[in-house]
C-alpha positions as MATLAB code, in Angstrom:
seq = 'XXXXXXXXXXXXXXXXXXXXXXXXXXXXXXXXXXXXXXXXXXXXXXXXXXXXXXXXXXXXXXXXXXXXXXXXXXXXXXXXXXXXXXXXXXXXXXXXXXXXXXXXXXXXXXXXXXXXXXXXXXXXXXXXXXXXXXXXXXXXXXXXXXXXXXXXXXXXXXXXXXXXXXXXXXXXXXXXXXXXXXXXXXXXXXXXXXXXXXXXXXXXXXXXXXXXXXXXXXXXXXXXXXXXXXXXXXXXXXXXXXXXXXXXXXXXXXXXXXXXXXXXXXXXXX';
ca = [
      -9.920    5.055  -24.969;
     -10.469    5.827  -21.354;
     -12.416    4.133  -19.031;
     -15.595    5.959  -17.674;
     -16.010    5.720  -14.336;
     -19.861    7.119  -13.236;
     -19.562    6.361   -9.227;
     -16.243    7.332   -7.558;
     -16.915    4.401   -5.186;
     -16.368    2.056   -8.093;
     -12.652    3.065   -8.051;
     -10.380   -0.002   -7.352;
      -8.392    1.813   -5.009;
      -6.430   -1.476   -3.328;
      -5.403   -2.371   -7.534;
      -3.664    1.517   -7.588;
      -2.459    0.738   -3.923;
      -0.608   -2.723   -5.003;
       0.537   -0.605   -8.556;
       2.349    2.037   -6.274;
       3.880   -0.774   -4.477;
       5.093   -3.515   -7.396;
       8.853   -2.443   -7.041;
       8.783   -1.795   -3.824;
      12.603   -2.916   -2.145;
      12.270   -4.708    0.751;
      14.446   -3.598    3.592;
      16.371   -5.824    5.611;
      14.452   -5.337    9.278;
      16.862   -7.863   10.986;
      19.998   -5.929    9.915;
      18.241   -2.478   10.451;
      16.776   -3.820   14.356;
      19.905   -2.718   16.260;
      20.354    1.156   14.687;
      16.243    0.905   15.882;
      17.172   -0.053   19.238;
      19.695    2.714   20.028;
      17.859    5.250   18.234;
      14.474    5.283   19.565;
      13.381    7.596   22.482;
      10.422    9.193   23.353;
       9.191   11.805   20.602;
       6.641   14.268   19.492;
       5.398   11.621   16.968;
       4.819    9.425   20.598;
       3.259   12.333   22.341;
       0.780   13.247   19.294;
       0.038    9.280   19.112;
      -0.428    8.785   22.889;
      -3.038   11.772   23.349;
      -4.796   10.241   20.464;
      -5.355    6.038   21.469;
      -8.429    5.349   23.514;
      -6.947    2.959   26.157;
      -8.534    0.991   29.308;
      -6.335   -0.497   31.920;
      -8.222   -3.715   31.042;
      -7.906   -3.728   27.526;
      -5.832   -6.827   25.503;
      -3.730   -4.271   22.762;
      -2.690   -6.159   19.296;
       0.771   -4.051   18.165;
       1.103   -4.896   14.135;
       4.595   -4.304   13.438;
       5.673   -3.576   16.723;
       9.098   -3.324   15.743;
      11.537   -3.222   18.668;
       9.077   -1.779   20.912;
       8.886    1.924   20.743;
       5.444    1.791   21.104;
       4.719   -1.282   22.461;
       6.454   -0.512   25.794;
       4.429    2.743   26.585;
       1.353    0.691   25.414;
       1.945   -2.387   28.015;
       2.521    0.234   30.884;
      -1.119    1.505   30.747;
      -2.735   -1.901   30.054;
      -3.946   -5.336   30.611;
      -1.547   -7.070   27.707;
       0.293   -6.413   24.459;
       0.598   -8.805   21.715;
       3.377   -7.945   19.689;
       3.080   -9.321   15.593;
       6.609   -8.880   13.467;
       8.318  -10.169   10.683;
      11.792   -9.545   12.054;
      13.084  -11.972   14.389;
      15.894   -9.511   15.913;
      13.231   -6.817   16.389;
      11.415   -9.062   18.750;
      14.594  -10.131   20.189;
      15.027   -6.424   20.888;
      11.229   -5.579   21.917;
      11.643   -8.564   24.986;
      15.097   -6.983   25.928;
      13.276   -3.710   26.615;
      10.220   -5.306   28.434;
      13.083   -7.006   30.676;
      14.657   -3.603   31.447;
      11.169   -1.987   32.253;
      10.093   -4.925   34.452;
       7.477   -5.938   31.661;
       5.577   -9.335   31.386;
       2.884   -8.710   30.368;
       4.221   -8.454   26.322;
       3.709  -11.353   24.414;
       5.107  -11.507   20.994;
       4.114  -13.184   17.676;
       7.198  -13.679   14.427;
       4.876  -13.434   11.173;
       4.744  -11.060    8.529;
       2.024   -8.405    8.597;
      -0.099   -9.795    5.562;
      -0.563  -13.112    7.189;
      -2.159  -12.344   10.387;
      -5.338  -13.890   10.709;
      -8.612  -14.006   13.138;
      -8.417  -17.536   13.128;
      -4.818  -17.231   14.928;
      -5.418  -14.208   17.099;
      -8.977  -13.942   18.226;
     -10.166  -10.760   19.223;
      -8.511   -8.012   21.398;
      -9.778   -4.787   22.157;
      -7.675   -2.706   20.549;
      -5.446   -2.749   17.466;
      -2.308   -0.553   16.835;
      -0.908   -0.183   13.280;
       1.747    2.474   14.141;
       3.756    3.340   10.771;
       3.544   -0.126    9.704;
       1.082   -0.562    6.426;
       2.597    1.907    3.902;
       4.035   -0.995    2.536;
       1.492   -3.865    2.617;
       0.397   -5.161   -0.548;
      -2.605   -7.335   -0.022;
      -4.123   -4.134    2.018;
      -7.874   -5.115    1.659;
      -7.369   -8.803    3.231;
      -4.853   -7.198    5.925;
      -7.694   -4.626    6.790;
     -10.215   -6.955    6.876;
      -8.734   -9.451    9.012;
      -7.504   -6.300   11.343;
     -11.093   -5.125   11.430;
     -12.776   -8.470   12.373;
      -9.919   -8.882   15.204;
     -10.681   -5.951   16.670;
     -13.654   -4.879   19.202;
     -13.279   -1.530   20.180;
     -10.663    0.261   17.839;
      -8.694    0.355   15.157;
      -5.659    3.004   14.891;
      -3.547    3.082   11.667;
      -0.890    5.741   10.996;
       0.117    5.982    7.386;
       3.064    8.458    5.747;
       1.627   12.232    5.288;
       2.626   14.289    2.282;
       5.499   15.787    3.526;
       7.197   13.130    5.302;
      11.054   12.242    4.143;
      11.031   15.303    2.152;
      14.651   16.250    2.579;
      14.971   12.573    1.868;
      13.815   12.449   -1.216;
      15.234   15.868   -2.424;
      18.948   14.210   -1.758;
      17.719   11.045   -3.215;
      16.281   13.122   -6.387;
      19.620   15.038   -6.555;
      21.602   12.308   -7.319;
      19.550   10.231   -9.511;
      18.458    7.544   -7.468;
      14.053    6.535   -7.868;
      12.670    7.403   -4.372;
      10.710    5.083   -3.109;
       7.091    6.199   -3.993;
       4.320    4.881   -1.554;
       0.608    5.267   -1.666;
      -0.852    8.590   -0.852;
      -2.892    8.456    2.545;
      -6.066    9.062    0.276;
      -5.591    5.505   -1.332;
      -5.815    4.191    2.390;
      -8.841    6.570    2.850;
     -11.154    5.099   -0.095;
     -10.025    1.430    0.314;
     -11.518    1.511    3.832;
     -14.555    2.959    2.563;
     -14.939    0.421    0.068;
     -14.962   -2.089    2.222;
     -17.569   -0.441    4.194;
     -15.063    1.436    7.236;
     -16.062    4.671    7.321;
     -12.530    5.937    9.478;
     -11.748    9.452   10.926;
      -8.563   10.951    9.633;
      -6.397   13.598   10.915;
      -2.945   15.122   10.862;
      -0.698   14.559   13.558;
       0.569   17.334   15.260;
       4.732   17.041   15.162;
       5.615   20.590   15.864;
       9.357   19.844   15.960;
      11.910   19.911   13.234;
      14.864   16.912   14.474;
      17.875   17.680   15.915;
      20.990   15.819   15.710;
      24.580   15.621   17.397;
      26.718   15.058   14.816;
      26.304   14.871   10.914;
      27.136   11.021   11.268;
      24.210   10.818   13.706;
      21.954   12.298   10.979;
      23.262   10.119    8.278;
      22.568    7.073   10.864;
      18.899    7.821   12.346;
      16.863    5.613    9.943;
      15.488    7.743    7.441;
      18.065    7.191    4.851;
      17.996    3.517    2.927;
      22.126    3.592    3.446;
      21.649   -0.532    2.689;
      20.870    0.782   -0.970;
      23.894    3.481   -1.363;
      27.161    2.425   -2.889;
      30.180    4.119   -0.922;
      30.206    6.883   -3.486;
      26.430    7.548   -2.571;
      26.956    7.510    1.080;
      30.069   10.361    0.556;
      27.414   12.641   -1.540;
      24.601   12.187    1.496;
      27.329   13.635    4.168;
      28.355   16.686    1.873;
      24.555   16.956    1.274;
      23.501   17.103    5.261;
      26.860   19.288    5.612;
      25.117   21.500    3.209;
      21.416   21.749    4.490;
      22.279   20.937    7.460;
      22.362   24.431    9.661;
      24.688   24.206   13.062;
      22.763   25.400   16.661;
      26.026   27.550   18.675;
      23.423   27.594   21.570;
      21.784   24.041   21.362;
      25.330   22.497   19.646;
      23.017   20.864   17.315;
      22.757   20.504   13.459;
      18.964   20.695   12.211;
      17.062   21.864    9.162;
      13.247   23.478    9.469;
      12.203   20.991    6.532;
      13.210   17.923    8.431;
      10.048   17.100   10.244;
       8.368   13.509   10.431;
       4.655   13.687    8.767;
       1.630   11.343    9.622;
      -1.567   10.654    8.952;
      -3.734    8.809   11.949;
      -6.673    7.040   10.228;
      -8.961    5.587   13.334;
     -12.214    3.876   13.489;
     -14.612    2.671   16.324;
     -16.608   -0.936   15.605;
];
């Protein structure tokens, strides 16, 4: 028999959250922290974040899974201080590299996993960033919570939209391997309401599809989970991209009109 819920509100979102996320495979952010590093470059999904974050040259900026700094550089250029929180110790090894090469000191970084930062540790700061790191967070509500309390001015999350990795998944579909399937931006929606944050939430505008060099580039630009394809796998993505893949005579780029990044900024004021 099926249970009757009355109020929507009594929905235990955070239980379906953690569901989605029980076999979730862990990637390896050490060994993936160098591919980061000589990827990243100033994009639209920057730009669209940029216009969006309400900074003061005064303010004290918390970066939660800063990664190897793509954001956290910009960030530290237009304020007081950045504390950078990861799990991966390579990624901050990375993220101080580029503060060195832009002159930066006033970055200070943090090695601990996402789901154990605490006030009690941190403090407050003005200003928390959560770019593209809490798809995969299990204990969300604690995470948020602690986030929330940290923070005095705002809180900006961005979370996967519905139509990002989509010519991911259709490869990953194709040859029988279980996509990775994480939480809806909704589930992130209702959790923070149940715990009493009412957020704004909006698209992000990422006009442009991506554009790559090479086919090897676009098998190597961090989309695909290549640390989970056998050798055979890894042969079937490169005919795949060769296929979808459409070649630029003017631009002497490959590209594809369905491979755009997708994200949802969910942002609150305390």
């Amino acid at each position: 028999m099926k249970q009757c819920i009355n109020n929507p509100n009594d929905v235990d979102w955070a239980n379906f959250w953690a569901e989605r996320l029980e076999n979730k495979v862990n990637k390896d952010w050490d060994k993936a922290a160098p591919g980061f590093y000589k990827r990243t470059k100033k994009d639209d999904y920057q730009n669209a974040l940029f216009e969006k974050l309400i900074l003061n040259k005064n303010d004290i900026v918390l970066d939660v899974g800063c990664g190897e700094g793509s954001v956290t550089i910009p960030i530290a250029k237009k304020v007081k201080k950045v504390i950078g929180i990861d799990s991966s110790q390579k990624m901050l090894e990375y993220l101080r590299k580029r503060a060195d090469e832009n002159n930066l000191n006033n970055i200070e970084t943090i090695l601990k996993p996402i789901e154990e930062i605490s006030y009690d540790e941190i403090g407050e700061v003005d200003t928390i960033i959560c770019s593209r790191s809490l798809n995969g967070i299990i204990p969300i509500e604690n995470t948020l919570l602690q986030l929330n309390k940290i923070a005095k001015k705002y809180v900006f999350i961005t979370v996967f939209g519905p139509e990002n990795k989509k010519i991911e998944k259709d490869f990953e579909k194709e040859i029988g391997i279980k996509t990775e399937d994480f939480p809806d931006y909704n589930y992130f929606f209702n959790i923070l309401f149940n715990l009493g944050i009412y957020a704004n939430i909006e698209r992000l505008n990422l006009p442009n599809y991506r554009e790559y060099n090479s086919i090897e580039e676009a098998i190597d630009n961090g989309k695909f989970r290549l640390d989970l394809y056998n050798d055979e796998e890894k042969e079937l993505l490169k005919e795949y991209l060769k296929q979808i893949l459409t070649y630029d005579k003017e631009s002497k780029k490959y590209y594809n009109v369905k491979d755009k990044a997708d994200w949802i900024l969910i942002w609150w004021k305390k």
